[in-house]
C-alpha positions in Angstrom: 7.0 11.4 -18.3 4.3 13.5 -17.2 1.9 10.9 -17.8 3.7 8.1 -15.7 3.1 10.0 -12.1 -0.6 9.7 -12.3 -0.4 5.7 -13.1 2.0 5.0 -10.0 0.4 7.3 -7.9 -2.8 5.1 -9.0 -1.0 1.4 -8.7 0.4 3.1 -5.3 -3.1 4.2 -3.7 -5.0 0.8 -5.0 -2.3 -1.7 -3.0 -2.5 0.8 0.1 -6.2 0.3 -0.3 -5.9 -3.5 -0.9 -3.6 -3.8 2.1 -5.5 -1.8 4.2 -8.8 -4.1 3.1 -6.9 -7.4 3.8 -5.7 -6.2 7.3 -9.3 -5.4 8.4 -10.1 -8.7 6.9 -7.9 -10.9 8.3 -8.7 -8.5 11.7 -12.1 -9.8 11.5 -12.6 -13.2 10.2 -9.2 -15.0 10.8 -7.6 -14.2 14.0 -6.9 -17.8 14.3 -5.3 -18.5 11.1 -2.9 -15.0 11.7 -1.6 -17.0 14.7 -1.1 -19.9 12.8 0.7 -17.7 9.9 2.6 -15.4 13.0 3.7 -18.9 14.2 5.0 -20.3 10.9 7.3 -17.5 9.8 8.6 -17.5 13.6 9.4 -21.2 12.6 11.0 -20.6 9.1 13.0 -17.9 10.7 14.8 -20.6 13.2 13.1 -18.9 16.6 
């Protein structure tokens, strides 16, 4: 049990670091396409 914590708090630390990576990402180089993606799940919701 004790040596669970680390591994989560490690898989838990890598995707905040992952999402925080994409975001600046898609920030940068695809302001476009996050419109186009923004608009799509508008669409599939029925708005």
């Amino acid at each position: 049990m004790l040596k669970k914590k680390p591994a989560i708090r490690k898989i838990v630390s890598y995707g905040f670091v992952l999402l925080v990576l994409l975001f600046i990402f898609s920030m940068y180089f695809a302001p476009d396409m996050m419109i186009a993606v923004t608009n799509q799940v508008w669409a599939l919701c029925g708005w």
